[in-house]
C-alpha positions in Angstrom: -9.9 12.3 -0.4 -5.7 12.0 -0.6 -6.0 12.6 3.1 -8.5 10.0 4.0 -7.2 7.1 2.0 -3.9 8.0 4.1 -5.7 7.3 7.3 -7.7 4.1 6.3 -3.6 2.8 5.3 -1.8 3.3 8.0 -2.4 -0.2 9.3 -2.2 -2.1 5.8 1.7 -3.1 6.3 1.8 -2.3 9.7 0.5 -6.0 10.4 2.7 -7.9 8.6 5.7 -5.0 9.4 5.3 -6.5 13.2 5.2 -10.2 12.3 8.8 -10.6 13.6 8.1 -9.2 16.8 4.7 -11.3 17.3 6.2 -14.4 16.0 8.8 -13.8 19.5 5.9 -12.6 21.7 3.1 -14.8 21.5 5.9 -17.6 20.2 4.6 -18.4 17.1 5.5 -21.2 14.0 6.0 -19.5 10.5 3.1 -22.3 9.6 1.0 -19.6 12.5 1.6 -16.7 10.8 0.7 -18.1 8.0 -2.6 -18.5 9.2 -3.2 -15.3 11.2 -1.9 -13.1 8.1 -5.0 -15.3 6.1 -8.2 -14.4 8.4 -8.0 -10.8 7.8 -8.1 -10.8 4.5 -11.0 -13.6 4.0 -12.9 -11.2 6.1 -12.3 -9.0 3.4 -13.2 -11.1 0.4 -16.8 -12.2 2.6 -18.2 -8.4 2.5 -16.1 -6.9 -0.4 -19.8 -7.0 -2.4 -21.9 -5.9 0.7 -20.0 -3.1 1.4 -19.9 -2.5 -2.7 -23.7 -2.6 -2.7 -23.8 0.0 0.3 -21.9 2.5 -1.8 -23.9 2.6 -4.2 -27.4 2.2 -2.4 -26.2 4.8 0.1 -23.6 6.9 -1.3 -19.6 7.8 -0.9 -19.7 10.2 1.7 -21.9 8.1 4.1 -19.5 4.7 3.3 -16.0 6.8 3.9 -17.4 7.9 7.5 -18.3 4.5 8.5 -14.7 3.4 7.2 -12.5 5.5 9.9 -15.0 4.4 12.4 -14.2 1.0 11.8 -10.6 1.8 11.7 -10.7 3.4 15.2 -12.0 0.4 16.4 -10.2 -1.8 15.0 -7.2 0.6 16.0 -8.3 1.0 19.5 -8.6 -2.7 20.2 -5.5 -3.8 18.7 -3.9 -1.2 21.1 -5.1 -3.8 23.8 -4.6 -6.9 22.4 -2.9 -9.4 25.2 -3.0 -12.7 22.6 -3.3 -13.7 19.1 -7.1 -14.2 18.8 -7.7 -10.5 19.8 -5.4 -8.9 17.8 -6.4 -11.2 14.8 -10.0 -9.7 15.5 -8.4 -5.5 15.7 -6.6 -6.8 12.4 -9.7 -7.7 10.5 -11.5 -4.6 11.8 -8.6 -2.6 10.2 -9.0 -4.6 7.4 -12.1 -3.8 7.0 -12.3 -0.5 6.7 -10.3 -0.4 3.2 -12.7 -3.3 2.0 -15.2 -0.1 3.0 -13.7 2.6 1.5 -12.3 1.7 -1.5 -15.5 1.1 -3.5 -16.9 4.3 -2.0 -13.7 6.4 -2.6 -12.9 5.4 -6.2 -16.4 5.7 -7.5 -16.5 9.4 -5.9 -13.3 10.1 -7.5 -14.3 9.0 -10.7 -17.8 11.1 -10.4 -15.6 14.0 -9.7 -13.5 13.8 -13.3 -13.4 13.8 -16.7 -12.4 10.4 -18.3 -9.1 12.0 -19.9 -8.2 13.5 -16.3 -9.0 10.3 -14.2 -5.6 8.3 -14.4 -4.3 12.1 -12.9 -6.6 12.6 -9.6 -6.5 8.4 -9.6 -2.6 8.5 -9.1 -2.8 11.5 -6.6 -5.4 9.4 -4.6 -3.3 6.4 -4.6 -0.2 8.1 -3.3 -2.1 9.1 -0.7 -2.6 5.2 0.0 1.2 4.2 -0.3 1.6 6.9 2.2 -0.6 5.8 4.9 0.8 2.1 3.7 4.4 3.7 4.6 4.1 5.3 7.8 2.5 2.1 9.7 6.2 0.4 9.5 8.1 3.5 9.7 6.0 4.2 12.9 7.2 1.3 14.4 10.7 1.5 13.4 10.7 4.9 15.0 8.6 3.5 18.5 11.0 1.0 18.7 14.1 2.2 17.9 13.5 6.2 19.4 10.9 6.1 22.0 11.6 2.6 23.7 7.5 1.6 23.0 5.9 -1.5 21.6 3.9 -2.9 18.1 1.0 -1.6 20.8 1.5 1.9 21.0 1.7 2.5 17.1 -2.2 1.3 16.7 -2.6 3.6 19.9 -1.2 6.6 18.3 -3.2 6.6 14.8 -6.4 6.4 16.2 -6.1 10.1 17.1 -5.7 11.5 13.7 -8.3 8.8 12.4 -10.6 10.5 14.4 -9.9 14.2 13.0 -10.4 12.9 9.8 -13.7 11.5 10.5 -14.6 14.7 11.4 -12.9 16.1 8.0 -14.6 13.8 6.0 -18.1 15.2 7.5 -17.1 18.4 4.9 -16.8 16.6 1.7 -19.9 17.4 -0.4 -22.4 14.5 -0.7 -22.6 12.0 -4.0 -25.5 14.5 -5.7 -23.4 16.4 -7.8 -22.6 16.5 -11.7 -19.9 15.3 -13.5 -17.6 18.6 -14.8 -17.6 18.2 -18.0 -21.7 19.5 -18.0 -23.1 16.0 -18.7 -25.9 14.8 -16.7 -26.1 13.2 -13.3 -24.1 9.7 -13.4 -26.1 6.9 -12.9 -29.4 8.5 -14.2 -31.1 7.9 -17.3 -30.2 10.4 -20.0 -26.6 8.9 -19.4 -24.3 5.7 -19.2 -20.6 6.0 -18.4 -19.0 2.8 -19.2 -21.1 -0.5 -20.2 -24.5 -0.8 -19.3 -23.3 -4.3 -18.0 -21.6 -5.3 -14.8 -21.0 -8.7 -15.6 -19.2 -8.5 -18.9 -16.3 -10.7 -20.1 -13.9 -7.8 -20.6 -14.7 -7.4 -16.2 -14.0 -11.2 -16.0 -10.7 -11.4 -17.2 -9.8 -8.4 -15.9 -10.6 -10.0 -12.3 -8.7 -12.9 -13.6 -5.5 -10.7 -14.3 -6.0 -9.2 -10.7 -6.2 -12.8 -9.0 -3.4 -13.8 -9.9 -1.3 -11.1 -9.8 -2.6 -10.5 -6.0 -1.2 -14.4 -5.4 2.5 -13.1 -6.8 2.4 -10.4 -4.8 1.2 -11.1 -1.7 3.6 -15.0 -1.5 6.1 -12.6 -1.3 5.1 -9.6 0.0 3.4 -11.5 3.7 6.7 -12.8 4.8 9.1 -9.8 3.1 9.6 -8.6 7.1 11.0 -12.0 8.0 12.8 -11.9 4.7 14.5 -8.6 5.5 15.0 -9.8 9.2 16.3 -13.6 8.9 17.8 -13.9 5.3 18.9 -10.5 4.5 20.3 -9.5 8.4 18.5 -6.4 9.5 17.5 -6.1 12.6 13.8 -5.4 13.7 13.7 -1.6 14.0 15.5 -1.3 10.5 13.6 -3.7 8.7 10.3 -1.4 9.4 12.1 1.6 8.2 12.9 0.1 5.2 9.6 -1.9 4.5 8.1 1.3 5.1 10.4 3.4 2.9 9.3 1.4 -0.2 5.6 2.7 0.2 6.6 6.0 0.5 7.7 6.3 -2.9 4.3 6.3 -4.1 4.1 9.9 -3.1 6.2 9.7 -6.7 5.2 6.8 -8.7 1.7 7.0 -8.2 1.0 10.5 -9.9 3.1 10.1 -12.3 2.3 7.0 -13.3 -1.2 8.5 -13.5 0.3 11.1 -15.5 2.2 8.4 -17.9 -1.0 6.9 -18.3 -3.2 9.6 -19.3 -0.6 10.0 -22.2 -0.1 6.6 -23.2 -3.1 4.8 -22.3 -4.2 2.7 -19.8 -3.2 -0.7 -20.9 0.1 -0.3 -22.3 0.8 1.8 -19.0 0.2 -1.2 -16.7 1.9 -3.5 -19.1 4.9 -1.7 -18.5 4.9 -1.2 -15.1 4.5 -5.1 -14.1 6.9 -6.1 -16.1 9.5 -3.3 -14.7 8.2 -4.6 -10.9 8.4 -7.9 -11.8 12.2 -7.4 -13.2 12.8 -5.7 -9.9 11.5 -8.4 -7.7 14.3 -10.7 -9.3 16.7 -8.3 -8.3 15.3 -8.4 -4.6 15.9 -12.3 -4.9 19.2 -12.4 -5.5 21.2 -8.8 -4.0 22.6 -9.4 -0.4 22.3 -7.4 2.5 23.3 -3.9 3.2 22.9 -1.0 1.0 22.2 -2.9 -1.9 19.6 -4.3 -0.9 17.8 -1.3 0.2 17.9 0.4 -2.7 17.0 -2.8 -5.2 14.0 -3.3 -2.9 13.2 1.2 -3.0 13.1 0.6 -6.6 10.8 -2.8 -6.6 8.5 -0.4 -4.2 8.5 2.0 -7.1 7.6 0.1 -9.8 4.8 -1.5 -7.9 3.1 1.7 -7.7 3.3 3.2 -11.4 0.6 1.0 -12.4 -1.9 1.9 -9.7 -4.1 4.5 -11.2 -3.8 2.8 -14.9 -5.4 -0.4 -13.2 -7.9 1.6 -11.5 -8.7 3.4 -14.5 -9.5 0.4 -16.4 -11.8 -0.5 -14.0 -13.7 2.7 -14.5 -14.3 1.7 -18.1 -15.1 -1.5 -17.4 -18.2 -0.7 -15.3 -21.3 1.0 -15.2 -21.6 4.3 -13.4 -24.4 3.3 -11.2 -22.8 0.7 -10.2 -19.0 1.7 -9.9 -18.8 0.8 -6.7 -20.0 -2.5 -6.6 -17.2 -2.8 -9.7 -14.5 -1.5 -7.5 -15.4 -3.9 -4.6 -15.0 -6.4 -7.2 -11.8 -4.9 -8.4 -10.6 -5.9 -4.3 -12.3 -9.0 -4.2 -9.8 -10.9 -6.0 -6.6 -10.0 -3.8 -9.0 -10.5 -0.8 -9.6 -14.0 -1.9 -6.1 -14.8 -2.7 -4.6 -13.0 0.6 -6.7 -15.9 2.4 -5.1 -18.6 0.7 -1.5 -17.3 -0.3 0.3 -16.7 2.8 -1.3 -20.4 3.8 0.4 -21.8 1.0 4.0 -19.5 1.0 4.2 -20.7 4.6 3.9 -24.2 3.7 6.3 -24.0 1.1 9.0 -22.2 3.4 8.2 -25.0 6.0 9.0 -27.4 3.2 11.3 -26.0 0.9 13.0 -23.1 2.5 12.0 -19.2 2.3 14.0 -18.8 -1.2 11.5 -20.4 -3.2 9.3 -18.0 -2.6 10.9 -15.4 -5.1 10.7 -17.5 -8.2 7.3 -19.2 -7.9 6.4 -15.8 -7.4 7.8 -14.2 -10.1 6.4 -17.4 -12.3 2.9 -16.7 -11.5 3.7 -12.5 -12.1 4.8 -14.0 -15.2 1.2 -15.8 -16.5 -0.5 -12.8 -15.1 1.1 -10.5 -17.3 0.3 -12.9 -20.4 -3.6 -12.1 -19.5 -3.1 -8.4 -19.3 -1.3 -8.8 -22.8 -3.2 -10.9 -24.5 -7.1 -11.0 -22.6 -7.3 -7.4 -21.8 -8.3 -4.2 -24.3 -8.4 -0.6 -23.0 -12.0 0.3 -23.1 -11.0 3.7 -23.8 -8.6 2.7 -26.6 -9.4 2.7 -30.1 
């Protein structure tokens, strides 16, 4: 499952990771990318609940095939992509297929686990995301910089091991199995693991939380390539290294964050960790170039990770069994919504005001988000 959600995430920064060299290419406004970085992700918020409801109408395994293929696709076509309009339809195929996944892979996870263990196999599952999240960028930087290729070649190349792990995902065991600590089947009647409600207000805020965290992150996070590139004076090939260096801590944070979590809970866990990333993004405002830079922003990579399997742990609690996929599609939904609208609105407000402001409207809106968790959020699996 580590392995899988490696290959559906090799493409997630890979996009944005080539947004200086598209903005050259096809000649593009920052107001452009703007726009092109926003359809993606709306196609992502418009079948985030279909693809939640196929989960759990057809099962994991079935949904996690149907993800790679989509990512092959998407890959396959991007590869070929001679103008914007094409590769903003490979992009949205790409997209896709974490919008697939995702609710299927969580909910099988959690299926697979003991409550007290969850945050642990979580956080090994979610490193396996920052690490298909790292090695779109450093793919590039290396094509670039080594092997004198193009943005092209690097969708080109992972279609190939997407496709042997289609054909690895064929051996994972299908959704009829017991939970291991001898209970009976999820989902059936003798038992209930979480509520026996979706559509609770503990879920609501929760989705609030996410929204507008999703909104600080992703201001930022959309134009951090032509960050690295224009204000902090790295060149193309370095900027992917080190935008794809930051992921790759998660082989780290993730785990043992998961770890933390399983000690300390769930809430204070995630509590923690967003205000440590948020502290970190004001040092990536504000340290120049060079060295310094590079290892303020491998720290704010870091600290965005640690909370990963605390958040998706919550949700876990927050939802029904037999229907924990649909509650992880919702858990996407909100950053789908948001990544449709924020890099819209951060491109205006560089067009306006200047890329700088970016950091500390930002960090203000990181900053009301972590009043929510504080203050609107309880740990369903806290006393």
């Amino acid at each position: 499952m580590a392995l899988t959600h490696t290959l559906t995430h090799v493409f997630g920064r890979l996009y944005t990771a080539s947004f200086p060299i598209i903005r050259e290419e096809f000649n593009l406004s920052i107001q452009q990318l703007g726009v092109i970085a926003a359809i993606p992700p709306l196609c992502q918020a418009v079948f985030s609940i279909p693809f939640g409801l196929l989960a759990d109408r057809f099962g994991s395994k079935r949904m996690l095939i149907v993800s790679l293929v989509v990512a092959v696709a998407g890959s396959l076509l991007a590869a070929s992509a001679a103008n914007p309009f094409m590769l903003i339809l490979a992009v949205s195929l790409v997209y896709l297929n974490t919008t697939i996944y995702h609710p299927a892979a969580y909910s099988y996870i959690t299926r697979l686990f003991k409550r007290g263990d969850r945050p642990k196999a979580l956080g090994i599952h979610g490193a396996g995301g920052t690490f298909g999240m790292s090695l779109g960028p450093l793919t590039l930087s290396l094509f670039l910089g080594n092997f004198g290729l193009n943005w092209r070649h690097v969708y080109l190349f992972w279609a190939v091991p997407i496709m042997l792990g289609t054909l690895l995902s064929l051996r994972l065991s299908d959704d009829e199995f017991e939970e291991n600590d001898n209970r009976p089947e999820m989902g059936s009647p003798e038992v209930q693991d979480g509520p026996t409600s979706l559509l609770t207000k503990a879920l609501a805020i929760f989705l609030i939380y996410t929204a507008i965290r999703s909104i600080a992150a992703q201001m930022v996070g959309t134009f951090m390539p032509i960050i690295i590139v224009d204000v902090k004076g790295f060149s193309t090939g370095q900027m992917g290294f080190i935008y794809g260096l930051t992921s790759l801590t998660g082989l780290v944070s993730s785990p043992l964050g998961g770890v933390i979590s399983s000690k300390v809970g769930n809430k204070k866990w995630l509590t923690v960790s967003v205000i440590l990333s948020l502290c970190m993004l004001g040092l990536v405002a504000v340290v120049p170039g060079g060295l310094p830079f590079i290892l303020v922003y491998i720290l704010y990579g870091f600290s965005g990770t640690l909370g990963m399997a605390a958040r998706s742990t919550l949700i876990a609690g927050l939802t029904p069994s037999n229907q924990r996929g649909l509650g992880y599609s919702l858990l996407f939904l909100p950053g789908s919504i948001v990544g449709a609208i924020s890099p819209i609105i951060a491109a205006t407000l560089i067009g306006n005001f200047g890329i700088g402001l970016l950091f500390p409207i930002s960090m203000f809106i990181s900053a009301i988000g972590i009043l929510v968790l504080v203050f609107g959020i309880k740990d369903p699996e806290q006393p």
